[in-house]
Structures are given as C-alpha cells and as structure tokens.
N, C-alpha and C positions, 0 to 999 in steps of 0.2 A: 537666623530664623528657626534652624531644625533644633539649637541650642533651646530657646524661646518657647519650643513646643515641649520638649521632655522636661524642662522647671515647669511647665503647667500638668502634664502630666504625674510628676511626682507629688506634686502641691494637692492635685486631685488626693491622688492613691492615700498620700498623707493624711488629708481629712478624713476620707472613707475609715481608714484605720482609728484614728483617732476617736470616731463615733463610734462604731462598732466593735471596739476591740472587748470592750467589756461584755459584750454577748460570748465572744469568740472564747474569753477567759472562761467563762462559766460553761461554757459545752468542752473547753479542755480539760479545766478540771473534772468535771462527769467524768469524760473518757478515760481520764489519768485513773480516776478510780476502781470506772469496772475492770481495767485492764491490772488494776492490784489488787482488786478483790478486793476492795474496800467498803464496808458496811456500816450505817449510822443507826442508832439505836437511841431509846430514854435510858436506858439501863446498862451500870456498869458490865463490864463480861472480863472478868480478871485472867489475867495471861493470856488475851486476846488482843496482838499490834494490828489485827486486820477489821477490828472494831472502832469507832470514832463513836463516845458518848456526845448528845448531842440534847442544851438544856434551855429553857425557855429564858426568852430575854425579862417576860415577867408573868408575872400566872392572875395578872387582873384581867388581859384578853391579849391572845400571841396566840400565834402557829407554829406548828412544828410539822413538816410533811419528811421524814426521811431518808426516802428513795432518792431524791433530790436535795437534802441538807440545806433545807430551808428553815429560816427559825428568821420570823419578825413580830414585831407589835402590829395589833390590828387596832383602829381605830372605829369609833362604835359612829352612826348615826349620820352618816355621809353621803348626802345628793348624789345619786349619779348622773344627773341631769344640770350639773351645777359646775362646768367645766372649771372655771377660776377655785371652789373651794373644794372639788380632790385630787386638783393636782398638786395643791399645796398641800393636801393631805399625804400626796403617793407618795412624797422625797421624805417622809418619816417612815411608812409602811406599808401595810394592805388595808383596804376602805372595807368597812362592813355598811352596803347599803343600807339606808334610812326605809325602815318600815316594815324590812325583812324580819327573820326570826334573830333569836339569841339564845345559846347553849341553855337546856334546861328547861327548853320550852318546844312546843308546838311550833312547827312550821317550818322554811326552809331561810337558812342562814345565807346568805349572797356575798361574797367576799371578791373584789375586784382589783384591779391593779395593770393601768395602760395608761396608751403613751399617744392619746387621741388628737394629739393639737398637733405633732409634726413627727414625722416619723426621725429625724434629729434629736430627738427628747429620748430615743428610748431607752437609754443607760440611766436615763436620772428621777424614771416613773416608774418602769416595770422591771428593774432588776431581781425582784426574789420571785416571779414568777416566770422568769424566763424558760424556764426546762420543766413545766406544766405537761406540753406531751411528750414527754418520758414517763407518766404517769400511767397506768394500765389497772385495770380491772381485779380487785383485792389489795390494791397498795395501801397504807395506813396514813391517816392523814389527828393529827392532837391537835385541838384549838383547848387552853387553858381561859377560863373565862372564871372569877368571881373564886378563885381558889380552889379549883376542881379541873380534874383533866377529862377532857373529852372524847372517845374515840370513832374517828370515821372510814368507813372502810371504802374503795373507790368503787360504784358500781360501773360508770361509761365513762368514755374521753371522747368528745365528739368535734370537727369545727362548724360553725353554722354561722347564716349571714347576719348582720350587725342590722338587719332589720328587727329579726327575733328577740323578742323582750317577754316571751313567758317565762322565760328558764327561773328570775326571782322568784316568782309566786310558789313553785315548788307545790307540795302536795299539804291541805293545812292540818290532817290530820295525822302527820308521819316528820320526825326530825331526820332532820335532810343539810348538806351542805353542799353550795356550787360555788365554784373557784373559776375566775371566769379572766381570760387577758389578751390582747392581742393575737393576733395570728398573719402571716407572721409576724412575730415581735415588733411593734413600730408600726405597722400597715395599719390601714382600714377595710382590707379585702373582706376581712372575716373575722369570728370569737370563738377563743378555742374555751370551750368549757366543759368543767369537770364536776361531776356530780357524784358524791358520796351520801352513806347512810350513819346514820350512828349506832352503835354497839354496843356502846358501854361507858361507865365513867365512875371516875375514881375521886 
C-alpha cells in the first residue's frame, strides 16, 4: 500500500514538472543571466561576450522587448473575446487585438498572450510572455510593423482583475502600447499589464 502511495506521488510531482518545467526554464535562464551579467541589445557591440545581439523574426510586425529576450511574431486583428481563434493564434505568437491601434498611428496597440482555457495550457500559449513582470518603468520595448522600427518606453507594470477591460482603449489621442498576460502565468486570479509610450521610430 505505502509502495502504491509514493508511485502516485511521484506520478503527481512528474506531471507538475512536466507542465511547468517550461516556466521554470525561462525564469532560470533570466537568473542565469543577470547573474552573468548578460545583456540583449538591437545592436552589434564588438568585443563585448557579455552582450547578446538580439534580431526580429520578421520586420512586417514582431516584438522585440530585451530585458527579457523576447522576440516573436505578432499577429494583426485577433478577437479577444473569440477563445477558439486566439488560442490557435497564441502557439504561433502574440495576438494584436482586433480594433486596437497599429504602429504609425493614433491610439493604443493591445498586444496579448494567455492561457485562459486551463491553467495546463500554459507552456503552449503564453510562453514569450512569461517574465512580463520583470519589466519596470523605462525598459525598452521594439514592435517592427510594415518595415519600420518602433520604439516604446515602459511607463507602469500593474496586476489588475480580469474584470477590467479599459486598459485596450488606451488614450486616442497619444500612441500607446499595452502588453497584457496572465497573472500568475496560467491562473485566472488576475492580468498583469504593461503599458508603454512611443518615442521614436526608425
């Protein structure tokens, strides 16, 4: 019997790991970095090993946030009230809500990425948004949209409850970008969101 109980405990712990591990890998690697002093950049820095160039997957519309060594495609025009079509959006990228703004324009850009149907799911939805609150107030955030680079600077990182829905609308007279994902990772407790301004673009 006590044999019968630690194969089910193991059987547990195995799954847990098996779900989670891929969280665990992504907050190790963070830690493996600050702890080497590792820094990502757009730009080469010659005779620098403590620098990682870091380059867009494509410049029609991708993200690049640094501090965190995130770089994916973002996908343009995506229900977020349309559970079925972004989640089969999420295992490609990050959704740019339908109706929000788009680099080069008025309004605020809505960029999401969660794992809202089971918190089981959250290795295969919300992976390049996992380490969002690592982000803090001046961190640099590139969204490449239409051949041009975009740049935003972090003003808040806040969690709020999954009731609150103004955060899209943003402000319409001011280019804005919010980066918005579970909290924690996998849950439904709350959305952790990140609100940046634009600065500049190249």
């Amino acid at each position: 019997m006590r044999v019968f109980a630690y194969l089910i405990i193991i059987l547990f712990l195995a799954i847990l790991t098996t779900l989670f591990w891929p969280i665990a890998q992504v907050e190790i690697g963070y830690f493996s970095d600050q702890i080497g002093s590792v820094k990502y950049t757009l730009e080469d820095v010659p005779y620098n090993t403590f620098v990682k160039v870091l380059r867009p997957v494509n410049t029609d519309f991708s993200i690049i946030i640094p501090k965190i060594a995130v770089i994916a495609p973002i996908i343009a025009g995506v229900d977020p009230q349309n559970e079925f079509e972004y989640l089969k959006v999420l295992k490609e990228g990050i959704a740019q809500a339908k109706d929000t703004g788009l680099p080069g324009g008025k309004g605020n850009i809505y960029l999401f990425a969660h794992s809202r149907d089971a918190f089981y799911n959250v290795a295969k939805y919300n992976t390049k948004f996992f380490l969002l609150g690592k982000l803090s107030k001046g961190d640099e955030i590139f969204i490449y949209y239409k051949g041009r680079r975009f740049k935003y600077v972090v003003d808040e990182v806040k969690v709020i409850s999954p009731d609150e829905v103004n955060y899209s609308a943003g402000s319409p007279d001011k280019n804005t970008l919010t980066l918005q994902t579970d909290y924690p990772p996998g849950m439904l407790f709350g959305r952790l969101i990140v609100t940046a301004d634009e600065v500049g673009m190249q």
